[in-house]
N, C-alpha and C positions, 0 to 999 in steps of 0.2 A: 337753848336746846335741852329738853331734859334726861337726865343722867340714870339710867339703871341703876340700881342699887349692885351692892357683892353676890347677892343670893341669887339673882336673876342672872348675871354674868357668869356666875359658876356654873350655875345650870344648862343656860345657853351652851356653854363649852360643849356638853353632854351630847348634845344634837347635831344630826351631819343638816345643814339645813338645804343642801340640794340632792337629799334622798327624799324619795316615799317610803314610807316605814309600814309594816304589814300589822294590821292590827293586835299581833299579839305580841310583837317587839315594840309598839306605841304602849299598850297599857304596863308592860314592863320600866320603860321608860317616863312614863306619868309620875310613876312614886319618886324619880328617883331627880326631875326636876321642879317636883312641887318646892314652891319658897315659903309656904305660911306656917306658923306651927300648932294655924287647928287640921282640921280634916277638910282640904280642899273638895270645892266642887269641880269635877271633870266637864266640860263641856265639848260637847264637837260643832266645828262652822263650816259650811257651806259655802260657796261662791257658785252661783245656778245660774244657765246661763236660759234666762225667762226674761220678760216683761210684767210684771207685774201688776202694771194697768192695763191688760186682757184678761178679761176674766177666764179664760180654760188657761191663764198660766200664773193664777195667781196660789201657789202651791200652798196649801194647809192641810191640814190632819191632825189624828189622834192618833196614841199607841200604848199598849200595856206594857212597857218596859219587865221581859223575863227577871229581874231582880229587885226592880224599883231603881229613883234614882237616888234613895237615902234622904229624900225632902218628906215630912211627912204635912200633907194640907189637911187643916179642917173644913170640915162639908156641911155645909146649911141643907139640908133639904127642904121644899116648900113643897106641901102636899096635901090636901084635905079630905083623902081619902084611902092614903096609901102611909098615915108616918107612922106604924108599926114595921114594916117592913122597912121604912128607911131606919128606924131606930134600932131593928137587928141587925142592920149590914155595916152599923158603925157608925152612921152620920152623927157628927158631933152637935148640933143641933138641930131640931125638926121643929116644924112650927107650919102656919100657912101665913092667913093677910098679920095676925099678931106681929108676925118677925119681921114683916115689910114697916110696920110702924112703928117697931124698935129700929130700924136701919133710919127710917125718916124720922122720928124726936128722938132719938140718942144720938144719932150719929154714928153710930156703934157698926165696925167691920169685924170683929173677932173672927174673921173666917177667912179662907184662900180662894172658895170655888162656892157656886151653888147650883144645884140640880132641881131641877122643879117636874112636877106632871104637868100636861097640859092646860089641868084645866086653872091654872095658876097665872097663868101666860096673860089673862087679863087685869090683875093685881101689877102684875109683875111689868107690865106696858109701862104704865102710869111712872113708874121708879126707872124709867129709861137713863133721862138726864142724871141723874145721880150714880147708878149702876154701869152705866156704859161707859164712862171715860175712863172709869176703874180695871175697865176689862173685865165685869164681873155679870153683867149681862148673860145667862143662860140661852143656848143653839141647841137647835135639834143637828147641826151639820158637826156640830162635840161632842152631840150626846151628853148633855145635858138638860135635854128636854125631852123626857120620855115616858111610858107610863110604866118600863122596865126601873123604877127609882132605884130598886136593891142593887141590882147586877149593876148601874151606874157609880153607885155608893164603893160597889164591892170595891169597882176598879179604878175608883179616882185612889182609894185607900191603899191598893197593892201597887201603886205608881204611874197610873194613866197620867201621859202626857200629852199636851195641845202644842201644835206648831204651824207657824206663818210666816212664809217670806215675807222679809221687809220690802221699802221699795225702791232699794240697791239691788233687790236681787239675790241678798242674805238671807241663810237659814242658820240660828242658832236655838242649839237644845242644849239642856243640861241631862244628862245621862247615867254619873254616879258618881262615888266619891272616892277619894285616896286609898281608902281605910275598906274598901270593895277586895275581894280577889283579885284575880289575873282573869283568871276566868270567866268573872261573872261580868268584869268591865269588856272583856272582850264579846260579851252573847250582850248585852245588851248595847254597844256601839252596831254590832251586826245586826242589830235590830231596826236601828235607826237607819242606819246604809242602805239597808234591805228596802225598807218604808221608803225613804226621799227618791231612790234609784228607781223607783214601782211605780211612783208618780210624776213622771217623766211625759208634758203633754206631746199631744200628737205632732202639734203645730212646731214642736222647737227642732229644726235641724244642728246639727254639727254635737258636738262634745255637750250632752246636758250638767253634769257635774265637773265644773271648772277646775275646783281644788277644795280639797277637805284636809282641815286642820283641828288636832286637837291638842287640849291644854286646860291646864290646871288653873284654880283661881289666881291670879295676879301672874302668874309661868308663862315660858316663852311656849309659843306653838310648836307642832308635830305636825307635819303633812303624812296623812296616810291615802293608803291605796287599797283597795281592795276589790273582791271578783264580781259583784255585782254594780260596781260602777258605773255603766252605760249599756 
C-alpha cells in the first residue's frame, strides 16, 4: 500500500473532509495545503451523474476563464486568407498547407492548440491520423474552426478552455494556480460551476453534480459546494 508522504499528511490535517467548503474558504484553503515548492496547478473534478455513451449526455464545452488559468498555449493558426489577423491577435505561428508539411516531414509539435478557417479543413482532413490522437485536431463545436480566427486566437490566449466528460462520468479542468489571488481563484472556479451546472441534460433526473473536489497539484482534495449546483 502506498504511503503519503509528510507534506500531504500535514496538509490532509488541514481539511474537515466530511465538510463542503464554500468556495471562498476552499481557495483560502488551496494555498495553504499545496505540497510542491513550484507554483501548483489548482484543478477542480467533477463526479456527473451522466452516461456518457448518449450523446445529449455526453458533456463538453468551451470557456473564457475571467483570469486565465496561468497556462499559457501556443496557437498555430492555418489560414490562407485571414494570417494577418491571426498574426495580430497573437498566434504564435501562422502559416496554411506550409505548416501541415512541417508537422508531416518534421515531426514538429511546437504548439498546444490549432485554429484554422474553413477553408483549411480540407488540407487539414488529410492530417487526421496524425493530428487526432494528439487531441490537436481543430472543431467548429471549440471553436476552432471559424472564419472569426482573431477573436479565436484572442481567446485561446486570455485562457479559453476545452472540457469533456470522460467515460466514468469525470469532469476535470484546470482553473488556476497557487500563486492566483483569493479572488480571482474563486471567479474563475465560479466560472466553471456556473458552465458544468448550465449544461445539465434534460434526460438526467435525480442530483446532476454528485460531488466537486478541489485540489492542488499532487494535494489532498476539497469538496466544495456552491449555489448554482443543481
Amino acid at each position: 500500500m502506498k504511503k503519503n508522504g509528510k507534506k500531504y499528511e500535514a496538509a490532509l490535517k488541514l481539511i474537515d473532509t466530511t465538510k463542503q467548503y464554500s468556495l471562498e474558504e476552499a481557495a483560502a484553503l488551496l494555498k495553504k495545503t499545496s505540497v510542491t515548492k513550484f507554483d501548483s496547478t489548482i484543478d477542480v473534478s467533477f463526479k456527473l451523474n451522466v452516461d456518457p455513451t448518449q450523446a445529449d449526455q455526453l458533456i463538453r464545452g468551451t470557456l473564457v476563464l475571467p483570469h486565465g488559468n496561468g497556462k499559457t498555449k501556443k496557437v498555430l493558426a492555418l489560414t490562407m486568407g485571414k494570417q494577418e489577423e491571426a498574426k495580430a491577435a497573437g498566434a504564435d505561428f501562422v502559416g496554411a498547407k506550409d505548416m501541415l508539411e512541417k508537422i508531416q516531414n518534421e515531426n514538429w509539435f511546437g504548439f498546444d492548440v490549432i485554429v484554422a478557417t474553413p477553408d483549411m479543413m480540407g488540407e487539414l482532413g488529410k492530417m487526421g491520423r496524425v493530428l487526432g490522437p494528439k487531441g490537436l485536431m481543430p472543431n467548429p463545436k471549440s471553436g476552432t474552426v471559424t472564419m472569426q480566427i482573431g477573436q479565436a486566437v484572442t481567446e485561446i490566449k486570455k485562457g479559453k478552455i476545452s472540457y469533456r466528460v470522460d467515460k466514468d462520468g469525470n469532469l476535470n479542468i484546470s482553473i488556476a494556480r497557487c500563486s492566483f489571488a483569493d479572488k480571482d481563484i474563486v471567479d474563475n472556479l465560479l466560472a466553471v460551476c456556473d458552465a458544468v451546472a448550465k449544461s445539465r441534460p434534460s434526460t438526467v433526473k435525480g442530483l446532476f453534480i454528485q460531488s466537486a473536489v478541489v485540489h492542488t497539484t499532487m494535494g489532498p482534495g476539497i469538496k466544495i459546494t456552491f449555489d448554482a449546483r443543481n
